[in-house]
C-alpha positions in Angstrom: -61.1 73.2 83.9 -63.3 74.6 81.2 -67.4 74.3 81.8 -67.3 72.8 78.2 -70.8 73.1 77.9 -72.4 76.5 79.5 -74.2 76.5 82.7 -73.6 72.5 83.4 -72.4 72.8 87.1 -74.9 75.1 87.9 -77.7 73.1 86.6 -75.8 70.6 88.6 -76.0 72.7 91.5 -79.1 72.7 91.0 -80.2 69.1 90.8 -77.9 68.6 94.0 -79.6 71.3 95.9 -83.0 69.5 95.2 -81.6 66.1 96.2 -80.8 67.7 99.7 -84.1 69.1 100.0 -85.6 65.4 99.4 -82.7 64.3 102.1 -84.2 67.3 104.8 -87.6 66.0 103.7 -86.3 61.9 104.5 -84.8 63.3 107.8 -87.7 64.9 108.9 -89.7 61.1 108.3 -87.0 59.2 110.3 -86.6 57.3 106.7 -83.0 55.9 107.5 -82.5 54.0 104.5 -84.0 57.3 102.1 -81.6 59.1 103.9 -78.6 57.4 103.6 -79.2 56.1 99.8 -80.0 60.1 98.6 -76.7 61.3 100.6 -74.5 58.7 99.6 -74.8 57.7 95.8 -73.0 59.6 93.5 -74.4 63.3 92.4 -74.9 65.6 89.9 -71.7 67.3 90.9 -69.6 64.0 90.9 -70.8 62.7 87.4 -70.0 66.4 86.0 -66.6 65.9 87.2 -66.6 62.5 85.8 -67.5 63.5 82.3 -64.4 67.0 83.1 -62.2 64.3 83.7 -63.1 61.9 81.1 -62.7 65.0 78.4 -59.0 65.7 80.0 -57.6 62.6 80.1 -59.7 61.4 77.1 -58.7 58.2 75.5 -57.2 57.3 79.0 -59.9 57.6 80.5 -61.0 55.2 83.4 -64.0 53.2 82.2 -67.4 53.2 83.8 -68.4 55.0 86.6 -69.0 54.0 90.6 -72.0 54.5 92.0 -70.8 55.1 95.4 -69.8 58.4 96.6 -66.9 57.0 98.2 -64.1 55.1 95.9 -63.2 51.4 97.1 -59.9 50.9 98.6 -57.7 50.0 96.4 -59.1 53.4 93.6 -57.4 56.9 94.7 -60.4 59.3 96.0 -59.1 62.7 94.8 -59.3 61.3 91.2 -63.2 62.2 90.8 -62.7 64.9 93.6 -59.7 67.1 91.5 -62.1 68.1 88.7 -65.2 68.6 90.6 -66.1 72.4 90.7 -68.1 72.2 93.6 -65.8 70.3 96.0 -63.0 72.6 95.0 -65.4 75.8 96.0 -67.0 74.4 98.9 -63.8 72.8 100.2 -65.4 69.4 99.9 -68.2 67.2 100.7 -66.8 63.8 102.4 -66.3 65.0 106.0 -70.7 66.2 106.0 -71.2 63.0 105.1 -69.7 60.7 107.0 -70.8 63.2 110.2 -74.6 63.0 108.6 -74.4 58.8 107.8 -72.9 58.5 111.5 -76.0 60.5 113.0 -78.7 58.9 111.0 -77.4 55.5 111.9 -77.8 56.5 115.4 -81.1 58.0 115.2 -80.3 61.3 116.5 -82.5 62.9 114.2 -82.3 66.6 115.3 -78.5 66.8 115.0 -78.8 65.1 111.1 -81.0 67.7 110.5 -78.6 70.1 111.3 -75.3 68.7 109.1 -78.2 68.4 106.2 -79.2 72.0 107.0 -75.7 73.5 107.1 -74.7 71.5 103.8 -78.1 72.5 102.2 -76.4 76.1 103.0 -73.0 75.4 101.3 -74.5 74.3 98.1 -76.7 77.1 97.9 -73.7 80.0 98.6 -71.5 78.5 95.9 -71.1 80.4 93.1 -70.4 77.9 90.3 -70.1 80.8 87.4 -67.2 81.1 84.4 -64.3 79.1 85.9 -61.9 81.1 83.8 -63.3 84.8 85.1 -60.3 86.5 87.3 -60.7 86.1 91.4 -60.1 88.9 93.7 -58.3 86.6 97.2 
């Protein structure tokens, strides 16, 4: 995956980092519905991988876009998933937050925090910098 256009995922990194702020911020209110409408549409990191795999698969592209995090049925998930930067680094987002939707829906406020917390700490460790740049494992 090439970052076609310099510094797009981690101005998406970015914009994600200060949507879970805004999420810590709903949690910290009780605001159920803030919380679960911030944490569940789609992000900055999804619609960058939208627009990777739009340019990749170009004229066969899917059209439109969900606005849900999480496909419908009958749509494979790991379409999206496969050429977002950020779930590939960070070893993915879905499991945080079904854990955070569960505990907001129950009101146990304190333990939301916490998932919000720790994710707010994966997106900030991520180093989203020249895809193509050789790794050391």
């Amino acid at each position: 995956m090439s970052d076609h256009e310099e510094g797009r995922w981690e101005k998406a990194r970015t914009q994600v980092i200060d949507r879970w702020r805004e999420i810590m911020n709903r949690i910290e209110a009780h605001d159920e519905g803030g919380v679960l409408a911030l944490a569940n549409v789609v992000d900055e990191f999804c619609e960058t991988a939208d627009d990777d795999r739009a340019a990749a698969l170009k004229a066969q592209a899917l059209p439109g876009r969900s606005r849900l995090k999480f496909y419908p049925p009958a749509e494979p998930i790991g379409t999206r998933c496969l050429f977002c930067r950020a779930f590939q680094e960070a070893g993915g987002c879905f499991v945080m937050l079904s854990t955070l939707n569960s505990l907001v829906m129950k009101g146990r406020w304190e333990d939301a925090r916490e998932v919000a917390r720790t994710y707010l700490g994966r997106l900030e460790s991520i180093e989203l910098g020249d895809p193509n740049a050789p790794r050391v494992h």
